[in-house]
N, C-alpha and C positions, 0 to 999 in steps of 0.2 A: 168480714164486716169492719167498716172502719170508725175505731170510734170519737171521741169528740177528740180525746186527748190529741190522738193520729191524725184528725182533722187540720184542730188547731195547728199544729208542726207541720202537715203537706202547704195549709195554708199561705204562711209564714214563708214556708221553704219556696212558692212557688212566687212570694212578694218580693223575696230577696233577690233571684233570680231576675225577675223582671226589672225591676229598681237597676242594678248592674249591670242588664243590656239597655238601659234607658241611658244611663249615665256612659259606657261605653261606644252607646251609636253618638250622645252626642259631643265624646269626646274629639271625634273624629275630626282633624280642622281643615283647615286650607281651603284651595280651591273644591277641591273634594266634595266641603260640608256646604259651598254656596250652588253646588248643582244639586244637592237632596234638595226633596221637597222636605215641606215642615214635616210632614208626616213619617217620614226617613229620619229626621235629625230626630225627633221624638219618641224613636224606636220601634215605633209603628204601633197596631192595635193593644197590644197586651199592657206597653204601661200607658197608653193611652186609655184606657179600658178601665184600670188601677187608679188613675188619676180622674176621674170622671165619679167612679164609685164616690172615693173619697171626698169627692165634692158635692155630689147630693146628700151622702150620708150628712155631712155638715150644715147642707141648704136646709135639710128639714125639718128638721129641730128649732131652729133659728128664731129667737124670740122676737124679734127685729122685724122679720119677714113676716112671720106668722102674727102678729099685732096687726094685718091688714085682714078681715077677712074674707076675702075673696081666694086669697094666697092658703089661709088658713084649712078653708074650704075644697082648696083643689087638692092640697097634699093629702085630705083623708080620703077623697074622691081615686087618684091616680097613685098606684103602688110603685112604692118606691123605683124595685126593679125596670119596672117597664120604662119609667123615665129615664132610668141608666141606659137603657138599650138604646132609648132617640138620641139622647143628648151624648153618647158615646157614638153612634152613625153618623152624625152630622159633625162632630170633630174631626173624624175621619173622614168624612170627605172635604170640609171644609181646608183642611192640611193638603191635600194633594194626596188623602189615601184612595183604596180600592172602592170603599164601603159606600152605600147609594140609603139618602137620607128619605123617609119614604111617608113623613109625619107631617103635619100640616107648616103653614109658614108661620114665621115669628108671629106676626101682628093678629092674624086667627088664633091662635094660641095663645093670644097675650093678651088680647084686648081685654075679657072681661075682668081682667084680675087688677084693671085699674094701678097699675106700678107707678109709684112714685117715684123719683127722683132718690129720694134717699133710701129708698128701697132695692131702687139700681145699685146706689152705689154700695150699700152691704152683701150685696151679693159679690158685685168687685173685690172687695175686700176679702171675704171668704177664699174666693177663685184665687185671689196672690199668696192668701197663707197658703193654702193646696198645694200650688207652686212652686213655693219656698219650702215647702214638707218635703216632697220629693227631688226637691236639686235640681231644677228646670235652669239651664241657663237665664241669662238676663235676654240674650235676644229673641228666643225662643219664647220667651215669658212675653218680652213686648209684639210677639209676631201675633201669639195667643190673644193678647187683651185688642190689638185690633180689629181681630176677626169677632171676637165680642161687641167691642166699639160699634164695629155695624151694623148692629144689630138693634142697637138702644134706639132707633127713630121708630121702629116697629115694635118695642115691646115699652117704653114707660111714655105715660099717658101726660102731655102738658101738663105745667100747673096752670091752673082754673078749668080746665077743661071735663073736670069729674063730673 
């Protein structure tokens, strides 16, 4: 039986492990690092997986975010985990990984939660400290926030348009 102590340390032990094949795959430079996909330079699912976690565990709490509510309302509605799972799929394939994103499109998804503009961008903001926690390179980071980018015509709602 494993207990919490031995939890916490496999935990830990398996955070550190990943963090250092993240930081290793993307040490790799050269020509080399310009034929991976992002998904490759990023170390692939595990600290892609890590990195996602750590970014809803932050998304949910969010007083920022959660002062809308419609946002308020979704987070007590959808558990936490399950939304790691989509939003951890759709990184992954979004990067050039294996993984098949299998959950509705942004804008279905998004609409009724009315997102603001500055609620977009707290979540940006969020998503760069995450970033900056695990040691994301700079280009890596900007490859990340365009594939985000793309995303904002389908998930925040004009202003006037409420």
């Amino acid at each position: 039986m494993i207990t919490r102590s031995m939890s916490s340390w496999a935990a830990l032990a398996v955070i550190a492990v990943v963090i250092g094949g993240f930081r290793t795959a993307v040490a790799q430079g050269g020509a080399e690092q310009e034929q991976q996909s992002l998904y490759d330079r990023l170390g692939g699912l595990a600290p892609i997986s890590v990195v996602v976690s750590d970014f809803v565990d932050a998304l949910l709490p969010d007083a920022v975010l959660n002062a809308n509510p419609a946002i308020d309302a979704a987070r007590q509605r959808v558990p936490g985990p399950y939304l790691k799972y989509h939003v951890t799929a759709l990184v992954c394939q979004a990067t050039g990984g294996p993984c098949q994103y299998h959950g509705r499109g942004m804008k279905e998804t998004h609409a009724h939660l009315n997102i603001t503009e500055v609620e977009w961008d707290r979540m940006v903001t969020i998503f760069k400290e995450v970033l900056a926690k695990h040691g994301v390179p700079a280009q890596e980071t900007e490859e990340l926030l365009a594939i985000v980018g793309s995303t904002k015509a389908d998930i925040v709602v004009p202003e006037g348009s409420k």
